[in-house]
Residue, then its C-alpha position, 0 to 999 in steps of 0.5 A: x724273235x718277238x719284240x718286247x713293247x715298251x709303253x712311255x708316257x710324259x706330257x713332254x714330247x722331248x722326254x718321249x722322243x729321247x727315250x722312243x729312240x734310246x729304246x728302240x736303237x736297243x731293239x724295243x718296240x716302243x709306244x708313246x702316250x702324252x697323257x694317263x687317259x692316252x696311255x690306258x687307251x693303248x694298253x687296252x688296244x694292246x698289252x705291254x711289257x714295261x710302262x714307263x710314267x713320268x710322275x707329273x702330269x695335267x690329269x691323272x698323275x703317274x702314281x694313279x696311272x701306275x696304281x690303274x695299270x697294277x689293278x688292270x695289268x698287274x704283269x707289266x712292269x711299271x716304272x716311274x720316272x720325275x723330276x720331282x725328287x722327295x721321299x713321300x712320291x718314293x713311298x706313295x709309287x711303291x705303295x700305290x703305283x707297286x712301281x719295279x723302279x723309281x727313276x730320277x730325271x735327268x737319268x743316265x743312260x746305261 
């Protein structure tokens, strides 16, 4: 059985490493990216099933990672991770990003 790969991106390295082994104890291969440039370098090197972006990030925020990745990859999966909690990056995530899901930090592990 193949792997499903799971590709996160954050500027924090706690945050990746908490979810790198969260993921990959469920039995996800899992890829890390620190920045939007990063994380569009690996999915041109290989493609994944699920993207997992925090919102706030130097560069290229989330959103416009997200919004690049539905233009390039619009099969996978993406979804958007912060901590910065308004109604308007909901609205601008599912609109440009055509996020799956809208994750608040800190999150509950489920």
């Amino acid at each position: 059985m193949v792997k499903e790969t799971i590709l996160i991106v954050d500027d924090e390295r706690f945050i990746l490493r908490n979810l790198e082994l969260l993921l990959t104890g469920r039995g996800y291969d899992v890829l890390l990216a620190a920045s939007g440039r990063e994380a569009l370098e690996r999915l041109a090197e290989r493609p994944v099933s699920l993207i997992i972006s925090d919102y706030k990030m130097p560069g290229m925020n989330g959103i416009d990672l997200l919004e690049e990745v539905h233009r390039l990859f619009p099969e996978t999966i993406r979804v958007l991770i912060t901590g910065c909690v308004n109604n308007e990056t909901a609205i601008a995530a599912i609109n440009k990003g055509h996020v799956y899901r809208y994750i608040n930090k800190p999150w509950e592990t489920e």
